[in-house]
Legacy VTK file of the C-alpha trace (Angstrom):
# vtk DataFile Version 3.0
C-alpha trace
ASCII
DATASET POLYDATA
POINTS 194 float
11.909 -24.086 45.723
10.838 -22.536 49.199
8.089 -20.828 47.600
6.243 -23.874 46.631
5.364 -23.777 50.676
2.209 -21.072 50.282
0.703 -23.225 47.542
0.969 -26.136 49.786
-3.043 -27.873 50.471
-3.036 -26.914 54.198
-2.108 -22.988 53.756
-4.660 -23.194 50.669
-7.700 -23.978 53.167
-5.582 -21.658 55.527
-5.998 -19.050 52.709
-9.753 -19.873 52.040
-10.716 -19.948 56.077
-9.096 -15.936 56.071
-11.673 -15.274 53.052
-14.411 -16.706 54.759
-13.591 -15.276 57.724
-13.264 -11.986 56.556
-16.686 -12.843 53.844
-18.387 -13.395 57.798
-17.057 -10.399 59.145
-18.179 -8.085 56.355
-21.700 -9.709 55.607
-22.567 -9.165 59.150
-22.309 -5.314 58.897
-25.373 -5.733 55.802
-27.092 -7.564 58.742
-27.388 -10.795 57.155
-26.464 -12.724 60.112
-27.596 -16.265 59.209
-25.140 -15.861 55.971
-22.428 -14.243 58.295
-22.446 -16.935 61.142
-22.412 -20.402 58.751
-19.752 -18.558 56.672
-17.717 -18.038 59.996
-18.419 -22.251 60.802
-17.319 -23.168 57.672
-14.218 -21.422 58.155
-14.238 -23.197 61.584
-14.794 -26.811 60.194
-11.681 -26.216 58.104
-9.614 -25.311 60.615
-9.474 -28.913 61.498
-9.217 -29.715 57.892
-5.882 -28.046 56.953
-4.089 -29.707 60.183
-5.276 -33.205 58.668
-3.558 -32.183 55.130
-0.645 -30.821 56.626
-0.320 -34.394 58.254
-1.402 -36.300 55.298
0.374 -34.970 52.893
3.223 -34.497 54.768
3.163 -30.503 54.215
3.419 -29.598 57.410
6.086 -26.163 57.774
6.660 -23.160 59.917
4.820 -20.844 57.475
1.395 -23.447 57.742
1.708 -23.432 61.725
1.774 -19.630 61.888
-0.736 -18.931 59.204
-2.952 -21.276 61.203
-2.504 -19.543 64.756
-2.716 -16.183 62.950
-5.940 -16.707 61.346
-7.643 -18.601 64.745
-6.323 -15.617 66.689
-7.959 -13.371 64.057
-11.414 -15.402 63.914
-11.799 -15.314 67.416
-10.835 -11.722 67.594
-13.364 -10.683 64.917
-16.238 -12.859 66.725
-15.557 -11.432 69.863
-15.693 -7.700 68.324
-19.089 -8.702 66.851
-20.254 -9.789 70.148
-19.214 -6.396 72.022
-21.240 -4.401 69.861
-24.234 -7.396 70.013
-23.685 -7.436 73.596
-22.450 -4.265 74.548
-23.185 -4.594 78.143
-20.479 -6.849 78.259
-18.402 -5.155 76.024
-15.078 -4.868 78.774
-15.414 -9.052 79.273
-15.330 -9.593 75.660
-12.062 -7.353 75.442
-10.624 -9.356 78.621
-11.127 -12.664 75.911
-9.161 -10.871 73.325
-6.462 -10.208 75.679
-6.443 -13.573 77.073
-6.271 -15.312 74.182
-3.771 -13.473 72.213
-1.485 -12.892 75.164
-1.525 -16.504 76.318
-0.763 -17.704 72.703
2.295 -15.103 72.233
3.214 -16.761 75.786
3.566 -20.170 74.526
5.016 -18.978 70.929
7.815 -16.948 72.675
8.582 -20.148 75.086
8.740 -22.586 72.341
11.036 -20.300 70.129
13.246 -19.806 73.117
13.215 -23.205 73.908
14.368 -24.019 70.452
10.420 -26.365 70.487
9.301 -27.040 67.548
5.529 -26.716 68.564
3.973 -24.484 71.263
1.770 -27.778 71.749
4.620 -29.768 72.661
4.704 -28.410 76.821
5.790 -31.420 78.064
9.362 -30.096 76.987
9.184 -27.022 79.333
6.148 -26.848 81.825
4.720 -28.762 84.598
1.386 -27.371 84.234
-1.026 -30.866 84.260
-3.747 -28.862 83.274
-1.907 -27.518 80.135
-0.405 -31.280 79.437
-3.685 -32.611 79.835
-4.674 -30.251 76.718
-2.377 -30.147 74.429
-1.319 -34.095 74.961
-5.164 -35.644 74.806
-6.265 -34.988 71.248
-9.746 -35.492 72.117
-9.842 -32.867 75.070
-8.353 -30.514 72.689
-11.159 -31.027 69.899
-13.370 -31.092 72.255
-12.847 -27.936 74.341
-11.834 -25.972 71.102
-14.841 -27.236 69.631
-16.948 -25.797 73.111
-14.739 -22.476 72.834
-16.249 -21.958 69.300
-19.509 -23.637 69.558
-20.201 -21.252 72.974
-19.405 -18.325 70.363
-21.556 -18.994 67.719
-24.515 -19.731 70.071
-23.922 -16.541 71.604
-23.999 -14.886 68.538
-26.997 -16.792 67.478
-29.120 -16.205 70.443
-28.922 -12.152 69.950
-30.756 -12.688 66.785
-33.299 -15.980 67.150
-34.610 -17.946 70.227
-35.996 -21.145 68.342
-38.242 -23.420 70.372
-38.586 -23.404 73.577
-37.573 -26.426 76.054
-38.686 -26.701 79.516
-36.836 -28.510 81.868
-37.633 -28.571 85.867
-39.805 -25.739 85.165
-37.466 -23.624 83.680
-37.606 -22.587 79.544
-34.965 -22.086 77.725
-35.209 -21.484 73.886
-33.200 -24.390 72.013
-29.644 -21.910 71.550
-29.525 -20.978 75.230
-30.096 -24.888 76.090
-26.704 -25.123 73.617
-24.958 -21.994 75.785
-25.340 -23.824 78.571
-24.224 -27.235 77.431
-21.031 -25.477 76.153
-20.429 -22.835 78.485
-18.141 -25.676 80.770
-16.098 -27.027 77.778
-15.692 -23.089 77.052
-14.746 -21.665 80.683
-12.677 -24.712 80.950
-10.363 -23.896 78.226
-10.599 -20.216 78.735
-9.021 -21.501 82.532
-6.342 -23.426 80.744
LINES 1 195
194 0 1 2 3 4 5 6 7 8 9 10 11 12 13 14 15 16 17 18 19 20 21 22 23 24 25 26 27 28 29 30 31 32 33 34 35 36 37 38 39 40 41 42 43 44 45 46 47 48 49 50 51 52 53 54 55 56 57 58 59 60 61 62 63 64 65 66 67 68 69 70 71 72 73 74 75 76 77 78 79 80 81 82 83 84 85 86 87 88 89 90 91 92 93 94 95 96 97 98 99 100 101 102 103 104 105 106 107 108 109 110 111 112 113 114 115 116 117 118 119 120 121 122 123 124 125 126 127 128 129 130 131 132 133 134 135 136 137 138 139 140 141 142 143 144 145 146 147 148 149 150 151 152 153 154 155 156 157 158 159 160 161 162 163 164 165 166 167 168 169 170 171 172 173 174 175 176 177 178 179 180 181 182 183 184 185 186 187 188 189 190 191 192 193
């Protein structure tokens, strides 16, 4: 009976996003990085997508919520690793990111399971933190700076390979993806603050 949990819809699209991710992951090492980077969004879209099953079809377990932290902590690991050896100049800041964001996520899974929380997201139950509240509690700053965290990312990873048109504003060009770095960069230093 307990088994029927891994075929459940979310962990399905949780099981799809780890073969894209890890479809991205390998196709960039052939150097096709337009293939590699909209695999790696479509695995990103559907993160969203198996969070809205798990609520709709009222599948949401233990096994779903880890699978889903797993493979975001993965994704974002794997990105980040792409970007050191893009980037390797800052190679030491994109290690830092790793750190930060798998350390602060063990931090809030070992609270909640000593806390006997259901949900890491649920911080109201054992912080003060109005900064961390303000995240987890307002579902649109949450899309919003995950979607910036991500979005920063794949611009970044864009950039190395294509500048697109150029803008000018107040004398200064930009091509069209470093316009996007900058528009995200806030949404993505603010949650990397959080």
């Amino acid at each position: 009976m307990t088994n029927k949990v891994f075929f459940f819809i979310p962990n399905l699209i949780g099981y799809l996003r780890a073969l894209l991710y890890l479809s991205a992951f390998t196709i960039h090492s052939f150097n096709y990085w337009q293939l590699s980077i909209i695999l790696y969004t479509i695995g990103f879209l559907l993160d969203e997508l198996d969070g809205r099953a798990a609520k709709k079809f009222n599948q949401t377990t233990q096994f779903g919520a880890s699978l889903d932290m797993v493979l975001d902590r993965c994704a974002t690991t794997g990105l980040c690793l792409i970007l050191a050896q893009i980037y390797p100049q800052y190679s030491v800041i994109f290690i830092l990111l790793i750190a930060l964001d798998i350390s602060s996520h063990y931090y809030l899974l070992s609270i909640s399971g000593k806390l006997q929380i259901p949900s890491h997201k649920a911080v109201t139950n054992w912080s003060k933190n109005k900064l961390l509240a303000l995240y987890y509690e307002q579902k649109l700053i949450f899309d919003l700076l995950i979607a910036g965290n991500e979005l920063f990312y794949i611009f970044l990873y864009i950039t190395a390979y294509t500048t697109g048109f150029t803008i000018t504003i107040f004398k200064i060009t930009l091509s069209f993806w470093q316009s996007l770095l900058i528009i995200t960069f806030p949404l993505y230093f603010f949650k990397q603050l959080i």
